[in-house]
C-alpha positions in Angstrom: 118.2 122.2 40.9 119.0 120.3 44.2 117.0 117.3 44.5 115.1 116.9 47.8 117.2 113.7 49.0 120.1 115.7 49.4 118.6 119.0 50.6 116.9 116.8 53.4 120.6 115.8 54.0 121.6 118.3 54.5 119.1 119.8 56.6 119.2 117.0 59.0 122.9 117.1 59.3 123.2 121.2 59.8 124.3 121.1 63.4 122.4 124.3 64.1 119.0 122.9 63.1 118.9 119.0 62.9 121.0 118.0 65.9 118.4 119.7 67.7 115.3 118.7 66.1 116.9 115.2 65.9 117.2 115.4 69.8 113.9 116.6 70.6 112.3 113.8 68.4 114.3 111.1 70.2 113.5 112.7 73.1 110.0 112.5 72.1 109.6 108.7 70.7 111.5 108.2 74.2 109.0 110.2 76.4 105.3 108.2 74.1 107.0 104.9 74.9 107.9 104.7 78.3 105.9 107.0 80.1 104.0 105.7 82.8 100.2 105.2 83.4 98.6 108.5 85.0 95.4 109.0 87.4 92.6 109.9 85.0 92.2 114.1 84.7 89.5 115.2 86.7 88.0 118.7 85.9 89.0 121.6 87.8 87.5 122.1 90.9 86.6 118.3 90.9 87.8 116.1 94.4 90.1 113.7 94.4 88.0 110.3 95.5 89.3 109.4 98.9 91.3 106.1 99.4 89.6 103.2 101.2 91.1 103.1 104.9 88.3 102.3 107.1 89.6 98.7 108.3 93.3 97.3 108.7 93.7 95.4 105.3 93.1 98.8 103.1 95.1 100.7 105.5 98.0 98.1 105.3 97.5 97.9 101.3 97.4 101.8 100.9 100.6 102.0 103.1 102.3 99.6 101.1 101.7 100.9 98.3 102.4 104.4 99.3 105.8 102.8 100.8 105.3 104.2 104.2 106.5 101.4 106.1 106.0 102.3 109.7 102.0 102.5 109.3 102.8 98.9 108.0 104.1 98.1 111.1 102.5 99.6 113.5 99.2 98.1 112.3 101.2 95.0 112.2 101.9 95.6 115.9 98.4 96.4 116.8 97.0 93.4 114.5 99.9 91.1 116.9 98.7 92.7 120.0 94.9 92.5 119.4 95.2 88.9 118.7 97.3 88.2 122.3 94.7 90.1 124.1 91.5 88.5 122.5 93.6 85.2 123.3 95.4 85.5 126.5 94.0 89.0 128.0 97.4 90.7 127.9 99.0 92.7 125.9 102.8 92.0 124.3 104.3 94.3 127.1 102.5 92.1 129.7 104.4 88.8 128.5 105.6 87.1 131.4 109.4 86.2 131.5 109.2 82.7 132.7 107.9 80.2 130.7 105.9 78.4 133.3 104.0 81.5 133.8 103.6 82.3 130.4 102.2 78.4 130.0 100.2 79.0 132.8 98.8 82.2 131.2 98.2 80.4 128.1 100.4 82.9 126.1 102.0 80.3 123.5 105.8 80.8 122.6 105.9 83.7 124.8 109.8 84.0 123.3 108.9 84.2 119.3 106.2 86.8 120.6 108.7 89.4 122.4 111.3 88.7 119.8 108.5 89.7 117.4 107.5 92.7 119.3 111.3 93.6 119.8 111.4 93.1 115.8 108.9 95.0 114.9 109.9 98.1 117.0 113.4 98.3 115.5 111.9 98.0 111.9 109.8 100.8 112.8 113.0 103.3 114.0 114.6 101.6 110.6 111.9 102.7 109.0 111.1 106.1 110.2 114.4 107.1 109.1 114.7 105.8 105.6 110.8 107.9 105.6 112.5 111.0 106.4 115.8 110.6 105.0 117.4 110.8 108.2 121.4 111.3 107.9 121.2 109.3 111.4 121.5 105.9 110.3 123.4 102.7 111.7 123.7 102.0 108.4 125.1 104.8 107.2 127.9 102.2 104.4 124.9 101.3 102.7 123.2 103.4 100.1 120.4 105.5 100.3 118.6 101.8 97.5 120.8 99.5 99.6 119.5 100.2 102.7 115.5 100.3 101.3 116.7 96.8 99.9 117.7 95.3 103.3 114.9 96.9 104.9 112.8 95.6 102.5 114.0 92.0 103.0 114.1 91.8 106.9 110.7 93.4 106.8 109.2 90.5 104.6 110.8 88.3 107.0 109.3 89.7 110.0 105.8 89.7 108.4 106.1 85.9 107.6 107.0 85.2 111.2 104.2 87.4 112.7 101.8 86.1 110.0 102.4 82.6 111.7 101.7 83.8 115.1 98.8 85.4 114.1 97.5 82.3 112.5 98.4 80.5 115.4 96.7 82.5 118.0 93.5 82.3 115.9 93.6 86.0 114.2 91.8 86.3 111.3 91.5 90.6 110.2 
């Protein structure tokens, strides 16, 4: 009689039956341990709750977290806008050039705010084609990840500089 050590053994070394079962309980323990969080199951027929977007923070969050980067900035860009025209009574295309009439105006560091508005509008073609994988890149060295990753950086960079402005021209959302 075969005692059941060995015939175990030999069961889970028979390529034909262990490897595999071996593999799909690896697979398995893999799969219970790190798989992500899901949405809760909703019964069938049941809507999906919709997403909080009525004002510009929750749209911002949402688009964020969603990774769609030019509703970021193009709320940014409204945001930046609506605070110059509350302020000043012109828009960001209506800086003046010289700084005396900008002064005069009352529009403050007229130079940050175009270099912010010219900013913001190349982030948003940056950004547009990383969103729809676009083979048209200036980028096109970089990565598919490297290029999310710069984006990424300069955009955090641009949202810290236009945060500031807002602040200064008395924006609160």
């Amino acid at each position: 009689m075969v005692d059941p050590y060995t015939l175990l053994l030999g069961f889970v070394t028979d390529p034909r039956v262990g490897l595999p079962l071996l593999l799909l309980l690896a697979a398995t323990v893999t799969w219970v341990v790190a798989s992500p969080a899901s949405e809760p199951r909703r019964h069938r027929g049941e809507r999906v709750p919709p997403e909080p977007d009525a004002d510009p923070v929750s749209r911002t969050y949402l688009a964020l977290r969603r990774e769609a980067y030019s509703s970021v900035l193009v709320e940014t860009h409204v945001r930046l806008d609506r605070a110059l025209f509350a302020r000043t009574g012109r828009r960001l295309k209506d800086i003046p050039w010289l700084p005396s009439t900008a002064k005069r105006v009352g529009v403050p560091d007229p130079k940050g705010l175009r270099d912010s508005l010219r900013g913001l509008e190349s982030l948003y073609l940056w950004s547009v084609r990383l969103e729809t994988a676009s083979l048209f890149r200036w980028d096109f060295w970089r990565s598919r990840e490297a290029s999310r990753a710069k984006f990424r950086t300069r955009l955090s960079e641009r949202l810290q500089v236009v945060d500031r402005q807002l602040t200064r021209l008395g924006y609160a959302p």
